[in-house]
N, C-alpha and C positions, 0 to 999 in steps of 0.2 A: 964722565958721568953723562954729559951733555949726549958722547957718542953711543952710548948704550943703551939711551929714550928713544933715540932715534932712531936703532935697530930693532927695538924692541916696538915702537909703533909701525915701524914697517912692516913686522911680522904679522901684527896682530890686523894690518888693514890686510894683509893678501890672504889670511884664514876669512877674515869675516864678507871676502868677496867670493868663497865659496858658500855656492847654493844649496839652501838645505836641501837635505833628503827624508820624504817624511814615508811612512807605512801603512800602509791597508792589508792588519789580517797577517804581517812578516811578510808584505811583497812590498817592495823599493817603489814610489811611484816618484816617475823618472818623465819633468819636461826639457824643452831644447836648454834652460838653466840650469838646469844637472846635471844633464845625461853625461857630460865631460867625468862628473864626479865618481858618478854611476858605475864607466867604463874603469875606473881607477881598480877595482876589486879584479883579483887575479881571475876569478869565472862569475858570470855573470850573463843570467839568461833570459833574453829580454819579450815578452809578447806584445808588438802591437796588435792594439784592438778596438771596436767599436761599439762603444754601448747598445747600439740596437742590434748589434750581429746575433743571432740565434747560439750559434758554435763556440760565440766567447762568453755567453752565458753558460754554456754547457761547461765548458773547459773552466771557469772560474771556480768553482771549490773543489776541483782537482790539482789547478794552481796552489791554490790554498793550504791545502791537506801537504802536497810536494813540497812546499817552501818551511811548513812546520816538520815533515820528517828530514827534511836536512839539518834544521836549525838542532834542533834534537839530537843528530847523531854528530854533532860539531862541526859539521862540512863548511869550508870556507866557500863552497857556493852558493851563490845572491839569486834570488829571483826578482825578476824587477818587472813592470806593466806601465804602455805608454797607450794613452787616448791618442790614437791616431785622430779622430777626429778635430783634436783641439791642437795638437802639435802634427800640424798637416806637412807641415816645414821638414822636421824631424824626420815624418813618416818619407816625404819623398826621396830626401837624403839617404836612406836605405833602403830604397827600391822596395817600399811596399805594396804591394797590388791587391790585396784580398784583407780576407780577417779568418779569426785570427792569423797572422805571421810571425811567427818566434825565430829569434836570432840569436846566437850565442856565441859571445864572447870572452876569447880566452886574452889576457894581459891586454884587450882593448880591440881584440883583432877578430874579426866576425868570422863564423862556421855557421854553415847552415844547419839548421835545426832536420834531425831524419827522425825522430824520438815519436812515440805514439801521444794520447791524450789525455791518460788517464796519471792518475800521483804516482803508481807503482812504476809506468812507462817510465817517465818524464825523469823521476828520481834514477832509474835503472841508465840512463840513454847519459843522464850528466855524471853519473858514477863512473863508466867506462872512459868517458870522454876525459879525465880528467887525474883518470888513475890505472894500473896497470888491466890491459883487458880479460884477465882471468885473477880472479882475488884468489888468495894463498890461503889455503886450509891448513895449521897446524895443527888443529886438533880433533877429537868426534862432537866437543861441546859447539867450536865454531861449523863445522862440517853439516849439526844439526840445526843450528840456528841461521844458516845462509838458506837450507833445502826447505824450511819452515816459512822461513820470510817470505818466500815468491812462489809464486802456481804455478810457473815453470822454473828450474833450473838445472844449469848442467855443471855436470862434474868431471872431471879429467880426471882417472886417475894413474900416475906415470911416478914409476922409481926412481929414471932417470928421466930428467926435466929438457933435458939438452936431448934426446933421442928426436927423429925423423917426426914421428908420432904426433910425439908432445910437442913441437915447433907446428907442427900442422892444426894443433887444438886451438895454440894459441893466433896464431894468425885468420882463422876462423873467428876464434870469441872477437877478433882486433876489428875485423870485417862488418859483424852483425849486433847492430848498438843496441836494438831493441832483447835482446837476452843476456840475460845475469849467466855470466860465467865461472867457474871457480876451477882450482889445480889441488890436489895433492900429492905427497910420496908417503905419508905418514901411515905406516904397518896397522895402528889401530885403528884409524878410518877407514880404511882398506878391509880389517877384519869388520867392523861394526856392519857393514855393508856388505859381507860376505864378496868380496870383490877380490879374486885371482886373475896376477898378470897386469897389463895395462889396457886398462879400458874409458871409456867416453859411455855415460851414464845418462840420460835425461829424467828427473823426475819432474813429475808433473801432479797436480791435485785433481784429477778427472779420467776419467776412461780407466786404461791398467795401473796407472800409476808410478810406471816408469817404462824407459825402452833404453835399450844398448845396441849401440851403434855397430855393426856389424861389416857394412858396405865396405868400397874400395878406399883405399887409404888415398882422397884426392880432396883439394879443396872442394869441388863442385859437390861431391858425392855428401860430405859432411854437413855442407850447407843446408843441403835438401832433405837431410836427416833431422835438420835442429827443424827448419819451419815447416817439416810438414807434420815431425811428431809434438810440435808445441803447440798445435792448435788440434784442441778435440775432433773426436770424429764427425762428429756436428757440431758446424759453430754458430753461431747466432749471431748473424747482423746487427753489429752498433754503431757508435761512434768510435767505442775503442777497436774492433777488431776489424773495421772497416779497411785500414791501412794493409793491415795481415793480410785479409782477403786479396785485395786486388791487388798487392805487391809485390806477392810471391809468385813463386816457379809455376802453378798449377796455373793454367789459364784457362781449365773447363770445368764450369761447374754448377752442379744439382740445387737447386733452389727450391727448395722447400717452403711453399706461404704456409704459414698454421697461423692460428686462433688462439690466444692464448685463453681471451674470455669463455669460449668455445670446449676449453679443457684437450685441445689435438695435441697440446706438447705432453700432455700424461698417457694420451692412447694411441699417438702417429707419431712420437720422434723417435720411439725403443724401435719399430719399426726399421726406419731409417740405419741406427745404430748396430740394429742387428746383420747389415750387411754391407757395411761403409770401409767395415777394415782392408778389403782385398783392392778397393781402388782407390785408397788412398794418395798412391803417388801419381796416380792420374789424370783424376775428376774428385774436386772440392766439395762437402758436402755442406750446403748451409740453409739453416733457415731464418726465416723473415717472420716477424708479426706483424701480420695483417690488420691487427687491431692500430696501430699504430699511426700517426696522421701523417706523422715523416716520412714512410712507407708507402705510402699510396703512388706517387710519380713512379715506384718501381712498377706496381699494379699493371699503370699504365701505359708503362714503357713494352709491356708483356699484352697488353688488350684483354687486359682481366679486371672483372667486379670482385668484390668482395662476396658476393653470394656464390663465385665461385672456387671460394676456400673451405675446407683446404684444397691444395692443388701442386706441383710442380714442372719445373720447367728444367732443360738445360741449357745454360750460355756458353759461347766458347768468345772468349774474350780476344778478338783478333780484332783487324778493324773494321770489320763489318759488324762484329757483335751480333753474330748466327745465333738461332733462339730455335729450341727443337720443344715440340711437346708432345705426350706421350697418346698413344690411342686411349689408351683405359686408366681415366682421371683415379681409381681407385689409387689410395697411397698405404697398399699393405707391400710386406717383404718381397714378396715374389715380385710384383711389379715395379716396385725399386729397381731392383737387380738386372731386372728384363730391360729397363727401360736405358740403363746406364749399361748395359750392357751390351745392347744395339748402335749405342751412340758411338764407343771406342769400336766396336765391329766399321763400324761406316754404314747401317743400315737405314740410318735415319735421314726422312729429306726434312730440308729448314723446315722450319713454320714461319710463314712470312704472313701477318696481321694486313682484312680486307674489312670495311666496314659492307655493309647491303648497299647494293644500289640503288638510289631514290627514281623514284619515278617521273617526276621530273629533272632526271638530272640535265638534259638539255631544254631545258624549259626559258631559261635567264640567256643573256649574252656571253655570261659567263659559264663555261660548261663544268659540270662537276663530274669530275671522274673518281673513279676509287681503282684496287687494284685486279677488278676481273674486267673492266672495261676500258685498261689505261693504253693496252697495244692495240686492241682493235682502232680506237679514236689517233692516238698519237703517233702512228707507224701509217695511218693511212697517207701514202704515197699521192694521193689526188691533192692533198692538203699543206698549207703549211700552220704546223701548230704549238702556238707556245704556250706553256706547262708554266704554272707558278707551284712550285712546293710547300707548303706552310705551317706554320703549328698555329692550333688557336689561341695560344697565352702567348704570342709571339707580336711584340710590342709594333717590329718595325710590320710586318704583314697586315700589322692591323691598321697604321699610317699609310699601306700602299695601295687597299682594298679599293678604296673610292677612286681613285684613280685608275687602278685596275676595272675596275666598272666601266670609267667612260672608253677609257683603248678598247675593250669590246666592243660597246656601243657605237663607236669609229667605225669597226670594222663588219659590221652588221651584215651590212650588203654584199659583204665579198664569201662566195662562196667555197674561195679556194683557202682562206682564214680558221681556224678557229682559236679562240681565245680560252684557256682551260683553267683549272686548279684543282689540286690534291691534296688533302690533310694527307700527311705524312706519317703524325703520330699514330695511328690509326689505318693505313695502307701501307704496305710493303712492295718494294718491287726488286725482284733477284737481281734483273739487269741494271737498277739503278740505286746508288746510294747515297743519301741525302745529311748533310754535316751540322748544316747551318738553315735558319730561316731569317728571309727568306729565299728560295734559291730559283732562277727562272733560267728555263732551256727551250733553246726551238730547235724544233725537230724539222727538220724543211724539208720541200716537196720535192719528192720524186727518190732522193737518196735517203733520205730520213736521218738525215745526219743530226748530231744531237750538239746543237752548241749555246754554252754559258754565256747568257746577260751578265755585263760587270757594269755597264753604264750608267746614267744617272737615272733615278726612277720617276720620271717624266713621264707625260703623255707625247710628248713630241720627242723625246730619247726611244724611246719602246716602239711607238710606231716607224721611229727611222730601222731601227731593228728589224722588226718583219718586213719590212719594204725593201731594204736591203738583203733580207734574205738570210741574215746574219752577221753582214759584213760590219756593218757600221754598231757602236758598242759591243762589241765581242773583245774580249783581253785573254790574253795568256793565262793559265785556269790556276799557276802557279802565282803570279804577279797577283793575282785576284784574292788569293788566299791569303797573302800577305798583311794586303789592306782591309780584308774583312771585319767589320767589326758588326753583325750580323747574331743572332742569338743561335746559341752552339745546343746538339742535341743532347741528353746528360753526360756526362763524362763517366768513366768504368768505375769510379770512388763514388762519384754520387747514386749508384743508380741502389 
């Protein structure tokens, strides 16, 4: 008896030294004293986050909505949310750098999270992950209620499962987490769908309302069939389809600013629409709302007001991030076509952003160049001239200003000196391309050779630089990149 208190209070101390797990809304919220517990559930997916992050406020009742349609359809997967903030410990122990960052683990073993942001993504992305990558259709009730559920989905349909075809479908759905896939061989979904043979179906709730696959029987070919026909002919910059945009195959495309307070998406996107279809697999058509506050750093990234919306632009997403714009701002049909149509010709040259020249711009010690007077000043060969690059929301630029004030001031008296600077954001230069602020290059005399400052940002580091000539703080432009920790120009998702 003696020995059966004693195994029985042994049990009962090793349960009640597990940590509780308590809920916000059906989401697990999981500190460094549960998260052990946490990982216990065969899937379970986890987001750190920051309560002042903007993006995890967005993301949070899409979280929400996600964690209630699983619990709903019986899904043994967990949603769970960690306050990176409070559980810093935790957060570093999983390599977190940003917010939100979702992790997902299957029997305790991490997979990085590829899945979009919205409930339908997120639910769609831990679906796959976790169960066969094309769902089985046995009948027209389920056939309808899979094509119903989601605004895009695709359907395989194949007699023999085990054919070339159908190994190809499925290895495709296996590949591309973010779309709902399904399979069948069933005679009357097949009839219900007027569907002869074996074919790959995409319906969608927008534009025709479906498309069938056609192309060459290749992975690459099918791929490019699902994400380019699952995103409308015009898609709309969000948070959700932000991923879509920049993560696919197309890496040129039409950007369309509209107004929505304005009314341009009821009289300039049918526009667009009406002639999006033939370049589809070429050039991306999307638009932006200008009204929007989130939207503006794009504006800007283009050298555009809002009084000059509507408008469009095109980007080609390399890493230069080339920005072309049209002669004739009007945004009817014909000039759509003309203008996208010139860009895949090659007839278009960039559009590289110059602000006006001030009038005093060599007024200070400091010279202020822009970009129709940046090779005349920087290229002159009598000279030697170092160039600071800048953005003006740029923290450390704004730390090195005063400083940069007195190195000119130093060098006042030398004629063969000049000290300069360039807003970036706001000037363009074909020959040069700018990553980071802020970025400093001397151009030296006679060869005009152009070489990167890595040094410390000193007055007596900087002027050993041009007194040297280059020699002294110059690094390997690769070593430099490494250690940068310098504010970065927007990235291709953010812009």
């Amino acid at each position: 008896m003696l020995k059966v208190i004693l195994i029985l209070s042994i049990v009962g101390t090793i349960l009640s030294s597990k940590a509780e797990i308590t809920e916000d809304e059906g989401v697990l919220v999981l500190t460094k004293d549960n998260f052990k517990e946490g990982l216990e559930h065969e899937f379970i997916l986890v987001e750190f986050y920051a309560p002042w992050c903007g993006h995890c406020k967005a993301l949070a009742p899409e979280y929400v909505k996600a964690a209630e349609s699983l619990k709903k359809a019986g899904s043994p997967i967990k949603l769970a949310k960690v306050d990176a903030t409070q559980e810093s410990e935790l957060a570093e122990q999983h390599g977190v750098r940003g917010y939100p960052t979702l992790k997902f683990f299957r029997n305790g073993v991490p997979v990085p999270y590829g899945g979009g942001r919205s409930a339908k993504d997120i639910v769609s992305w831990l679906t796959k992950k976790t169960g066969p990558a094309a769902k089985e259709l046995e009948n027209v009730e389920q056939a309808k209620e899979f094509i119903e559920a989601n605004d895009v989905a695709l359907v395989g349909f194949f007699k023999d499962q085990t054919s070339d075809f159908a190994k190809l479908y499925k290895d495709v759905a296996a590949a591309l987490d973010d779309y709902p896939f399904a399979i069948t061989g069933d005679s009357a979904v097949e009839a219900e769908y007027k569907v002869e043979g074996d074919k790959i179906i995409l319906f969608k709730k927008f534009d025709d309302g479906q498309a069938v696959f056609d192309g060459e029987q290749t992975m690459d070919a099918l791929k490019k069939f699902v994400q380019t026909e699952s995103l409308p002919l015009v898609v709309e910059f969000n948070q959700d389809t932000a991923q879509k945009i920049f993560g696919g195959d197309i890496k040129s495309h039409l950007l369309l600013f509209l107004s929505q307070a304005k009314g341009h998406y009821d009289d300039l996107l049918v526009n667009a629409k009406s002639v999006a279809a033939p370049f589809r697999e070429k050039v991306l058509f999307v638009s932006i709302n200008a009204d929007e506050e989130d939207h503006q750093r794009i504006l800007e990234f283009f050298g555009m007001k809002k009084e000059e919306v509507p408008a469009m632009r095109v980007i080609k997403l390399e890493e230069d991030m080339a920005k072309y714009k049209p002669a004739d701002p009007e945004l009817s049909a014909d000039n759509i076509k003309s203008f996208v149509s010139d860009f895949i010709d090659g007839k278009l040259k960039q559009h590289l952003l110059s602000q006006d020249l001030p009038e005093d711009w060599d007024a200070k010690p400091v010279k202020v160049l822009v970009a129709t007077n940046f090779d005349e000043v920087a290229f002159n060969k009598d000279k030697t001239v170092l160039v600071e690059f800048y953005a003006p929301w740029c923290g450390h630029c704004k730390q090195l200003a005063p400083i940069y004030d007195k190195l000119a001031e130093s060098f006042e008296d030398r004629d063969d000196v000049v000290i300069a600077k360039i807003d970036s954001t706001i000037n363009e230069l074909e020959h040069t391309k700018i990553t980071s602020f802020p970025t400093l290059k001397l151009y030296t005399k006679g060869e005009n050779k152009a070489i990167d400052y890595n040094g410390e940002r000193t007055l007596e580091g900087m002027s050993a630089f041009i007194n040297s000539g280059g020699v002294e703080g110059a690094q390997e432009t690769q070593e430099a990149e490494e250690e940068d920790e310098d504010d970065d120009l927007p990235k291709k998702d953010e812009l």
